[in-house]
C-alpha positions, -999 to +999 in steps of 0.1 A: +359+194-214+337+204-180+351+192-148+326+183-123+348+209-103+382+233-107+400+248-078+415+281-079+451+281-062+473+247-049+481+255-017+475+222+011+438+229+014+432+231-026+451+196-026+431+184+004+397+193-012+409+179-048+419+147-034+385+140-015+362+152-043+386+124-070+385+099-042+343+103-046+348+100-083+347+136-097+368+152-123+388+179-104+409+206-120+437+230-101+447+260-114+476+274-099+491+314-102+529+306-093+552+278-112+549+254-084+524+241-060+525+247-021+515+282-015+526+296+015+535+260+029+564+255+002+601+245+015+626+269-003+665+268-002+663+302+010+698+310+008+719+291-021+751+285-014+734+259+015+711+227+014+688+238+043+651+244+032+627+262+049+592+268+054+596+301+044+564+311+054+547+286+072+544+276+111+546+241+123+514+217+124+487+216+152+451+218+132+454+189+107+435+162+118+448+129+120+413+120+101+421+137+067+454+117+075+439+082+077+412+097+053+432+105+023+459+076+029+487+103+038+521+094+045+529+121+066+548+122+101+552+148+129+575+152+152+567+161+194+587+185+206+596+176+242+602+214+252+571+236+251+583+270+257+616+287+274+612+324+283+643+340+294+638+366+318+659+391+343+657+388+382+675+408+406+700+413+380+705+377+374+697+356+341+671+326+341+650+310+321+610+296+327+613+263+311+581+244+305+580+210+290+551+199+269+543+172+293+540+186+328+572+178+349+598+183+380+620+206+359+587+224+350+575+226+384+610+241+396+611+264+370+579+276+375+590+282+415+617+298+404+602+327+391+572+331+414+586+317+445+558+293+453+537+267+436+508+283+429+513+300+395+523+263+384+490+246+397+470+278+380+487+273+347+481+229+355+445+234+358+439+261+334+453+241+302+434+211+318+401+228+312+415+240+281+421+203+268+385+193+277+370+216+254+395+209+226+389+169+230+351+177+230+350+206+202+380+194+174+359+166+163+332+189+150+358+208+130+352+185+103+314+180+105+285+207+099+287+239+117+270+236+151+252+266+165+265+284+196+243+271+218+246+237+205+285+236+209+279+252+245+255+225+249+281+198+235+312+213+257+292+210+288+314+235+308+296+267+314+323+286+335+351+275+309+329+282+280+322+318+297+356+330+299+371+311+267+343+324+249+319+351+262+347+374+279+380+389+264+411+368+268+426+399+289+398+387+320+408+350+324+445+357+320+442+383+346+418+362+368+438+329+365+476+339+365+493+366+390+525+369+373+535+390+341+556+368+326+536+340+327+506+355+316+524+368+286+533+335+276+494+322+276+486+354+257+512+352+231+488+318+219+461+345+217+484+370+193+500+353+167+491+362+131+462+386+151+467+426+152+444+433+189+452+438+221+441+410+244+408+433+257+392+418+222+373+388+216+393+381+186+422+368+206+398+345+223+393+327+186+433+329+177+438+315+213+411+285+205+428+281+173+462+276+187+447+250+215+420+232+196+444+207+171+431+171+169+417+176+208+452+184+222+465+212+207+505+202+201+521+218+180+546+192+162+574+196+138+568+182+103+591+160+092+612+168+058+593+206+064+567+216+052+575+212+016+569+172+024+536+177+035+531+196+002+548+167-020+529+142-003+492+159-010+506+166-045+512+124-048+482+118-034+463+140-057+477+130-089+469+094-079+433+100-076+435+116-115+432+155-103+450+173-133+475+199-120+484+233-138+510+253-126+514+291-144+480+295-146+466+324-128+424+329-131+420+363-136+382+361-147+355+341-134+324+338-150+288+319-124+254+310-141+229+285-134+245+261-159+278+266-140+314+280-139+339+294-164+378+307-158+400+319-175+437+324-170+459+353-177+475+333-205+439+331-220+428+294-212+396+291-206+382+262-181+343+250-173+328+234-142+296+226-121+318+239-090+347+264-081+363+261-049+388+287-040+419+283-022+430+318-024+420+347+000+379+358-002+398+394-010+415+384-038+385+358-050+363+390-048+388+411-069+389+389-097+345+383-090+346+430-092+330+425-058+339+449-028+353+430+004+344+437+036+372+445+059+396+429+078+429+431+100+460+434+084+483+405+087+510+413+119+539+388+115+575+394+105+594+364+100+632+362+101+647+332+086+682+328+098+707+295+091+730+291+122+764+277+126+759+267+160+736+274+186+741+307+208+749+302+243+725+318+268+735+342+296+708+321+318+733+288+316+707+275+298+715+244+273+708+260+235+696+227+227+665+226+254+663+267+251+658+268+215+640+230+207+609+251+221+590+281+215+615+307+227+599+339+242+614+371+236+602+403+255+569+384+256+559+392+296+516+405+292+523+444+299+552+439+273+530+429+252+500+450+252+526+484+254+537+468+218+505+466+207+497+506+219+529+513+204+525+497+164+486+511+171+506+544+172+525+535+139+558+528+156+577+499+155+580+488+191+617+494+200+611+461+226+600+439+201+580+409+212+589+378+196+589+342+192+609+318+177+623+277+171+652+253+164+633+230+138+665+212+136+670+201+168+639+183+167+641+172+127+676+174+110+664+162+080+661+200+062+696+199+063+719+183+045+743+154+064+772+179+060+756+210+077+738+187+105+774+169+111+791+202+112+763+218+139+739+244+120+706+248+125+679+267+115+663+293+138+628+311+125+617+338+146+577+356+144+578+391+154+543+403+168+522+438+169+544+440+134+511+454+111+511+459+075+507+499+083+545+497+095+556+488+064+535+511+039+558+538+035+592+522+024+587+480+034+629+477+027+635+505+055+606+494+082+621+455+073+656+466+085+648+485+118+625+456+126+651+433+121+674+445+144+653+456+169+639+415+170+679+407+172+688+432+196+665+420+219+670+387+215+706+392+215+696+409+255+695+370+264+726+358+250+764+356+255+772+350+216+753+376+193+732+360+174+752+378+146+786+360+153+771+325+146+750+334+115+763+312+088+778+331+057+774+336+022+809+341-002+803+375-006+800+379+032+763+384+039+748+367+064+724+342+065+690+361+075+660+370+058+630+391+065+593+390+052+571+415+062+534+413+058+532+431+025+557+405+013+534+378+021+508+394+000+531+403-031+545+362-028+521+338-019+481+367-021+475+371+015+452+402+016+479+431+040+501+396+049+473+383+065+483+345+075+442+334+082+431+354+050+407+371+067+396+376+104+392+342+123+358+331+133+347+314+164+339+278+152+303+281+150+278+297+137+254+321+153+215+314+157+192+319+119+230+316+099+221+293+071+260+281+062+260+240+071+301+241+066+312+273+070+327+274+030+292+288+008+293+323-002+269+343-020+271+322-051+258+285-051+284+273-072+314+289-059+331+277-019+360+288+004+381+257+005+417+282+017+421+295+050+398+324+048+365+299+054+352+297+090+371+270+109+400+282+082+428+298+089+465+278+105+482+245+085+449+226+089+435+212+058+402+214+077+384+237+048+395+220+022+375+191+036+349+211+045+349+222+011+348+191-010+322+179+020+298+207+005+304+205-032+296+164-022+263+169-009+250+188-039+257+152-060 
């Protein structure tokens, strides 16, 4: 049998893509490597003796635009999060906290004042997101039309200064221009850093920061509901209800192109025809299986601690756990802090003031837990260590994993009155509740080329003058696209390329 099209790997943009090219009629096929679908969006019970899943790998969701939503008929919901960000700090030996809700407000304002001791920081940061949000309203929409050339998005944005320093200029300028005071302009650069190894003097932590800010014109990041392992199951109903066949265990290990079209086969020796293959796994790895050298890239820069909580820590600051944590919570995150961190892993050190981030998704969804864990008062707490390369972990990952680990803790634990050790839940042979992934993990688990969550270096969403890509998915070979992450306006939970994808296979008929 030929299918008009297979996709290599079943990750949220394969499904995506698969479900738009069955809704326009065509036979699709999914291949994927692991024994279940998701990718690095799956839920897992991470630690057995308890029913919390996590999104062991995954972030929340921003980029996935309410039109593949309506689109595809998904029954999806996401949670706002009324607390943006808390970043505890130290001042004149005293413990606060700059609390900033997602919708600009009194306690905000006073916060804001607190720190700084006047109101100007807090109108800067006011009207810098403002300007901010009128490019995201103007440029998300195109996300999931034909690539625009730069000076037809500059032309469409219509905001030459913005465009200038969110563009043109490294994010180090506008920070420094806009903001006076470290700690607040760490916590607009951290939006410019996750996932990316640079320091913020590069123009690729312009693109991360645009990524971070651009979702569905607003940029909010929201808290899926069920996890994202119920994104995962809903794309997989959706799927199979348009006909697209699912195989799980079946890794493509050789792909063959000609004019008449394209041939895989999988490690267990099936072999598979279509007109099309879209690829949801990494360009590196689609290249390895093609024999094709890829070009470089950065190496992914996350560690991600999962921890299950018994309760909430309390906070030196007096903060409430439940407003401190329901946000991003900033941990040693100030600007110079951060670009000394950067110098530091550059140096192939593991900073010993890790920067971090992390969230309560439980405060905001309790439904990962089971009734007894949320009646009795756990939570989940995921926290994203940055300037954490791959390089770090080269030598001996299990070694590098544990003095990263407690570095993170230690310095979070600078903030707080219970260790975040004493209210780890525990297993019955009296190991705590924690886990660590490193970037090389991520690329042994789930294929991500040195841990790298975007697959690849992030591109600006447009293409440059004489580029001949309409949607930012062709490679060299007409009859094989990007549909994963690794495409240009890729990278994040977006399902954007997968659209993108099946757009592109579409117009060839």
């Amino acid at each position: 049998m030929k299918y008009d099209a297979i996709i290599m790997g079943a990750g949220h943009n394969g499904l995506i893509a698969a479900s738009y090219l069955a809704k326009a009629g065509k036979n699709v096929l999914m291949l994927e490597a692991a024994d279940e679908i998701g990718g690095a969006t799956a839920s897992v019970k991470a630690f057995k003796e308890y029913e919390a899943r996590l999104s062991r790998y995954s972030y929340l969701v921003a980029l996935l635009p309410d039109q593949i939503v309506k689109d595809l008929g998904i029954n999806f919901e996401t949670l706002s999060r009324e607390i943006s960000s808390f970043t505890p700090y130290v001042k004149d030996g005293k413990d606060y906290g700059l609390h900033i809700s997602r919708i600009w407000d009194k306690e905000t304002e006073e916060s804001f004042k607190e720190l700084t001791g006047s109101d100007d920081e807090g109108k800067a940061w006011q009207e810098f997101y403002s300007e901010v949000e009128k490019v995201a309203q103007k440029m998300a929409p195109t996300f999931l039309e034909p690539l625009r050339t730069r000076s037809e998005m500059k032309a469409l944005i219509g905001q030459d200064k913005t465009w200038d320093y969110l563009i043109e200029k490294p994010m180090s300028e506008v920070i420094k221009t806009k903001f006076t005071n470290d700690i607040v302009r760490g916590v607009v650069l951290t939006d410019a850093l996750i996932g990316t190894f640079v320091s913020a003097d590069s123009i690729q932590s312009n693109i991360c920061f645009l990524y971070h800010l651009m979702g569905n014109g607003t940029g909010e990041w929201k808290v899926p509901r069920g996890g994202m392992g119920a994104l995962v199951k809903e794309l997989e109903r959706v799927a199979t209800s348009l006909g697209v066949h699912i195989k799980t265990d079946s890794e493509v290990n050789q792909i063959v192109s000609t004019a008449d079209g394209v041939s895989v086969q999988t490690s267990a020796g099936q072999r598979y025809e279509a007109e099309y293959l879209l690829s949801n796994a990494a360009p590196a790895h689609l290249d390895r299986i093609l024999g094709k050298k890829s070009k470089d890239s950065l190496p992914g820069s996350q560690l991600k601690i999962n921890m299950l909580l018994r309760k909430l820590p309390r906070l030196k600051s007096g903060a409430d756990p439940k407003k401190a944590f329901a946000g991003t919570f900033h941990i040693n995150e100030s600007y110079e802090e951060l670009e000394r961190a950067y110098v530091t892993s550059k140096n192939g050190q593991i900073p010993e003031h890790a920067p971090s981030e992390m969230y309560c998704h439980t405060l905001t969804d309790p439904t990962i837990l089971s009734e007894e864990l949320s009646e009795k008062g756990f939570h989940t707490l995921t926290l994203f260590g940055l300037h954490t390369p791959a390089e770090l972990f080269e030598k001996d990952n299990a070694e590098a994993k544990k003095i990263a680990q407690q570095r993170c803790l230690d310095a979070l634990n600078t903030y707080l009155l219970d260790p975040i050790e004493s209210v780890l839940a525990v297993n019955s042979d009296d190991s705590l509740c924690i886990e660590v992934k490193s970037p090389l993990d991520l690329e042994k688990d789930v294929r991500l080329p040195s841990g790298n969550i975007f697959h690849q270096d992030l591109n600006f969403p447009f293409k440059e003058e004489g580029d001949t890509q309409v949607w930012g998915v062709e490679t060299d070979d007409p009859r094989i696209f990007i549909c994963g992450a690794g495409a240009q306006r890729g990278g994040g939970v977006s399902g954007i390329p997968g659209h993108n994808a099946a757009m592109a296979v579409l117009a060839k008929g």
